[in-house]
C-alpha positions as CSV (number, residue, x, y, z in Angstrom):
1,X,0.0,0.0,0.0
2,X,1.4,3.3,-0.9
3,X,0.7,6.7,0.5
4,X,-0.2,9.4,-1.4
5,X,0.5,12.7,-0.9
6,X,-2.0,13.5,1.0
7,X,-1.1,11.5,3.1
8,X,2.4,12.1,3.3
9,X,1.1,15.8,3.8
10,X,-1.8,14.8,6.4
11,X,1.3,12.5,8.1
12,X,3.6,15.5,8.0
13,X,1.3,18.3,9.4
14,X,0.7,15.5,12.1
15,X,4.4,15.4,13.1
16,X,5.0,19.4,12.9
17,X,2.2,19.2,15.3
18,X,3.2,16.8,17.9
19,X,7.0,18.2,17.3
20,X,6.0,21.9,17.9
21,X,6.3,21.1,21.9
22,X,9.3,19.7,21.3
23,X,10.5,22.5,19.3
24,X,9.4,25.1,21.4
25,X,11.4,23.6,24.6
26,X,14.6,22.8,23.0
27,X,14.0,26.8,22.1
28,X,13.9,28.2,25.4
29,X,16.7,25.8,26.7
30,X,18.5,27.5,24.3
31,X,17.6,30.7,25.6
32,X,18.6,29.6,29.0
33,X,22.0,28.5,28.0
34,X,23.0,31.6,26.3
35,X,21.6,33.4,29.2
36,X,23.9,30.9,31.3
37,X,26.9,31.9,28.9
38,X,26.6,35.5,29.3
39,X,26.4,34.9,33.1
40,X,29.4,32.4,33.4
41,X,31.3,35.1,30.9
42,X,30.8,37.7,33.8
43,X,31.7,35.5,36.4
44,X,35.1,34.7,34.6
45,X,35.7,38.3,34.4
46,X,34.6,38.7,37.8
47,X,37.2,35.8,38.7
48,X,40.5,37.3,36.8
49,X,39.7,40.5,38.5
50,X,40.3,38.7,41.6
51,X,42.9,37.1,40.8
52,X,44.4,40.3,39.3
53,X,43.8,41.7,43.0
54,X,44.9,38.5,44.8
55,X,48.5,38.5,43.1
56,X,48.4,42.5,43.7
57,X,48.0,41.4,47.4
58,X,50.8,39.0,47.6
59,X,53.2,40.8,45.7
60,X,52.9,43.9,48.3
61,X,53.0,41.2,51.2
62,X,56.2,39.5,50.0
63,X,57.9,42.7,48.9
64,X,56.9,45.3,51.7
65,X,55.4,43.8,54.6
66,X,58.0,41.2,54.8
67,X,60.5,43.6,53.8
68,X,58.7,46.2,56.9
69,X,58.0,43.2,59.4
70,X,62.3,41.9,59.3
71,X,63.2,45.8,59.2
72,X,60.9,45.9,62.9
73,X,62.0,42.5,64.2
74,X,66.0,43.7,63.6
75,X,65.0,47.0,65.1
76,X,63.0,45.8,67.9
77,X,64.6,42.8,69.3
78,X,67.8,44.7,69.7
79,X,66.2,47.1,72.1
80,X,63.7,45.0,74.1
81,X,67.0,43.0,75.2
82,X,69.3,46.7,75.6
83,X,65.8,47.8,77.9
84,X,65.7,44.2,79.6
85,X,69.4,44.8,80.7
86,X,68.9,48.7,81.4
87,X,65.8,47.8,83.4
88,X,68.6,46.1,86.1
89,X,70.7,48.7,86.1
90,X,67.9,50.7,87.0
91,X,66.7,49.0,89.6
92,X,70.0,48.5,91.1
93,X,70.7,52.1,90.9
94,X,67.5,52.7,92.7
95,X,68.3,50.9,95.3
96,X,71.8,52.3,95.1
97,X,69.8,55.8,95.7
98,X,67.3,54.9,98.0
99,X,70.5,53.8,100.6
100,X,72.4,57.0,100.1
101,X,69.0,59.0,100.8
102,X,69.0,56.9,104.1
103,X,72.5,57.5,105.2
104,X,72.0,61.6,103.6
105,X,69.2,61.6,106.6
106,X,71.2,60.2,109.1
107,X,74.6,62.5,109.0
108,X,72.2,65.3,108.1
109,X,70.6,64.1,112.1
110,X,73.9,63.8,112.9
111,X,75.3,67.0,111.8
112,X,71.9,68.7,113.6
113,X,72.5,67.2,116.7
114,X,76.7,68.3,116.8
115,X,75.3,71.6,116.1
């Protein structure tokens, strides 16, 4: 039995029909992924500006703050442990001045009472 066509027509219009759904969805997903294109394409420019900013960032920490940070710690250490050392002296001349203040008031009660 062949088909005519009409009927080759009538089948055709049939499967245009029954396709259009078809048609119509693969359509928007299309539409969604090219709006999911331009998104991702903003995001990856979004992303290389970080990482634009990220190696900005490290290069400043390895070339000044570790460069400022040693230039403190050779600075500082040095005179924390010339202070630690000074701090005894200190005391010990304190002490050194609190015993002469004590033997000042003595021969100055001395010296009152010879004259």
């Amino acid at each position: 039995m062949a088909l005519t066509k009409e009927d080759l027509l009538a089948l055709s219009t049939m499967l245009d029909e029954k396709l259009e759904p078809i048609h119509n969805e693969i359509n928007d997903v299309k539409a969604e992924v090219k709006g999911m294109k331009t998104e991702i394409a903003g995001i990856q420019t979004e992303i290389k500006g970080m990482k634009q900013r990220i190696t900005a960032i490290e290069l400043r920490i390895e070339n000044e703050l570790v460069r400022d940070i040693s230039f403190i710690a050779e600075n500082v250490i040095p005179a924390a442990k010339k202070y630690e050392r000074e701090a005894e002296k200190i005391e010990s001349m304190q002490a050194d001045i609190d015993v002469m203040k004590g033997v000042l008031k003595e021969h100055s009660k001395i010296l009152q009472n010879i004259s």
